[in-house]
C-alpha positions in Angstrom: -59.8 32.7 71.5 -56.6 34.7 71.8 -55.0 37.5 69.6 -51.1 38.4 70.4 -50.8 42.1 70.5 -47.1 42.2 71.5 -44.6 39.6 72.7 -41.2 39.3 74.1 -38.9 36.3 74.1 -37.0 36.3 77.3 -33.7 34.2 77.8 -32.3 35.0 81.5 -28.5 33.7 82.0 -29.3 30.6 84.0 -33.1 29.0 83.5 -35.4 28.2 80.9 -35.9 30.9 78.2 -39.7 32.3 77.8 -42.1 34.4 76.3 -43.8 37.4 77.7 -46.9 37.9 75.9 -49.9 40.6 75.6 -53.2 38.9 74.4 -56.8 39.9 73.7 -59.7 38.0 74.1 -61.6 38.3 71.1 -65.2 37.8 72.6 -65.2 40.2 75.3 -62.1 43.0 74.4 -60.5 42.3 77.6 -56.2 42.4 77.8 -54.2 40.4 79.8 -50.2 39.3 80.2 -49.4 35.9 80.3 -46.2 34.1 80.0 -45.9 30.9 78.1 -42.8 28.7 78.9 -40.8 26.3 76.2 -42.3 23.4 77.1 -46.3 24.7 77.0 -47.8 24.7 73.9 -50.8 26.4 72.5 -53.6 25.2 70.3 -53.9 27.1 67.5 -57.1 28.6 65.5 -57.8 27.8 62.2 -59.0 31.1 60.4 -60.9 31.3 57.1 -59.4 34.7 55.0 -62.2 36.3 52.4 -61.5 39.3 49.6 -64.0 41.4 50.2 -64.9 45.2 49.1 -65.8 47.9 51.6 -69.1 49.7 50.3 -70.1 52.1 52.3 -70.6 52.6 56.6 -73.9 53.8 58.0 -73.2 55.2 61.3 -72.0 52.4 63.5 -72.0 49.6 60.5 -69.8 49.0 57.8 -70.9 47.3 54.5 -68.8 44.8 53.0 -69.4 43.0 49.8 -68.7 39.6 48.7 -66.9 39.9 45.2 -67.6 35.9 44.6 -71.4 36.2 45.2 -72.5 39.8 45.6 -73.5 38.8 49.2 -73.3 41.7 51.8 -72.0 41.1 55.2 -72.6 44.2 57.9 -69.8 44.7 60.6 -70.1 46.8 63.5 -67.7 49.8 64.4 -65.9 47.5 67.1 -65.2 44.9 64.8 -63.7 46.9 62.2 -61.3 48.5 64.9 -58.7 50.8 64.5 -59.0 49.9 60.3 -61.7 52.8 59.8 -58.8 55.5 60.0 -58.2 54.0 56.5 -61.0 52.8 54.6 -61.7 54.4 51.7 -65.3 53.0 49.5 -64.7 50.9 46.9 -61.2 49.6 48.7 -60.8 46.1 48.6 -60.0 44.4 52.3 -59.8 40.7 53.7 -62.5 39.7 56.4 -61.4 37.3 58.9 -63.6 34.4 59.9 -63.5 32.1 62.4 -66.3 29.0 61.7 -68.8 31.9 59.9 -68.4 34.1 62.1 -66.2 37.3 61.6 -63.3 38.5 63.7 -62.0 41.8 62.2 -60.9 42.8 59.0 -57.1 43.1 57.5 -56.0 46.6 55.4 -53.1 45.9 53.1 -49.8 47.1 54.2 -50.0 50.6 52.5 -53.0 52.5 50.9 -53.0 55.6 48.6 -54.9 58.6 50.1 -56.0 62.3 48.7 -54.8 64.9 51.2 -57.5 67.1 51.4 -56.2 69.6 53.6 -52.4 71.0 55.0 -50.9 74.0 56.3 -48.9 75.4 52.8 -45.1 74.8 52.8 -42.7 77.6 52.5 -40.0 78.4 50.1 -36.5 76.3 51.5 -38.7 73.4 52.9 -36.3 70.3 51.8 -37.1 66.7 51.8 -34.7 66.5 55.2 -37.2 68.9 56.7 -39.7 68.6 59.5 -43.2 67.6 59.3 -46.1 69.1 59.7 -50.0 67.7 60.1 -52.2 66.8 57.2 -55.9 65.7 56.9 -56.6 62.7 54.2 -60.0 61.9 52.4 -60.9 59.5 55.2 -60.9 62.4 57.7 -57.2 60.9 59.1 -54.6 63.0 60.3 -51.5 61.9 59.9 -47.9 64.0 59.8 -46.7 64.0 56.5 -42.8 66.1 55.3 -42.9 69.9 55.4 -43.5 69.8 50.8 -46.1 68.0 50.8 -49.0 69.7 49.1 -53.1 70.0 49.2 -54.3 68.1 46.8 -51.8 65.4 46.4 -51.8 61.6 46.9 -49.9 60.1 49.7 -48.9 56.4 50.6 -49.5 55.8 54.1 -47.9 52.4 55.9 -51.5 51.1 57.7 -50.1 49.3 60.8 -48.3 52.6 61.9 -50.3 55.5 59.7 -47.2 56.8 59.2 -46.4 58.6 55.7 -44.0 56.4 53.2 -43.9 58.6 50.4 -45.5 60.7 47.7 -47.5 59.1 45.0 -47.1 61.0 41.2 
């Protein structure tokens, strides 16, 4: 099993168009390009989505929670992936499966997070300003506009981590 990362549809002026793509092979992490062409095609993976709530993480686990059955389903650090930068306890996330076994986990689009800690703004910072770096609750660092304050909740986009806008 395959996931895209990136792809690249390709029409030249004379010839077949085609598609450049990056994948990842789920099992063992590797990457690799590969270029499909129109007439190839690709068998695709039926995936099994579940709501589930993020508990807590001890060291290289995180706890997830069934919300149907109470059942608790333990996911290494790998597995989880680049989501950690975002989880917050309590949050509610979907878990991936493939035939009962779990892939990775899916964040929603945006999340609201505490900033705990920012350099202060000074007097004539203006929504058109620059940005400067702030740490949220989940230890995250992401650049966030120059009045932005400690203490404040942010909404942050979760495939880029960049900031979309201050939450009242």
């Amino acid at each position: 099993m395959y996931v895209i990362i990136a792809s690249d549809h390709v029409k030249v002026g004379r010839g077949p168009a085609y598609v450049k793509a990056k994948i990842k092979n789920i099992k063992t992490g590797s990457t690799t390009e590969r270029t499909f062409r129109t007439a190839e095609r690709v068998p695709l993976v039926y995936l099994e989505r579940k709501t589930m709530q993020y508990l807590y993480s001890t060291g290289d686990e995180y706890v997830m929670m069934d919300k149907t059955n109470y059942e608790q389903l333990h996911l290494s650090a790998a597995l989880v992936g680049d989501a950690t930068r975002f989880l917050r306890e309590n949050m509610d996330v979907t878990v991936v499966f493939h035939e009962q076994t779990p892939l990775g986990i899916e964040l929603p689009n945006s999340v609201d997070l505490k900033i705990i800690e920012t350099v202060p703004g000074f007097r004539g910072d203006t929504v058109s300003g620059g940005t400067k770096p702030a740490t949220l609750e989940t230890g995250t660092v992401v650049q966030v506009p120059l009045f932005v304050t400690a203490g404040e909740t942010v909404r942050i986009d979760t495939r880029s981590g960049n900031y979309i806008e201050r939450v009242r």
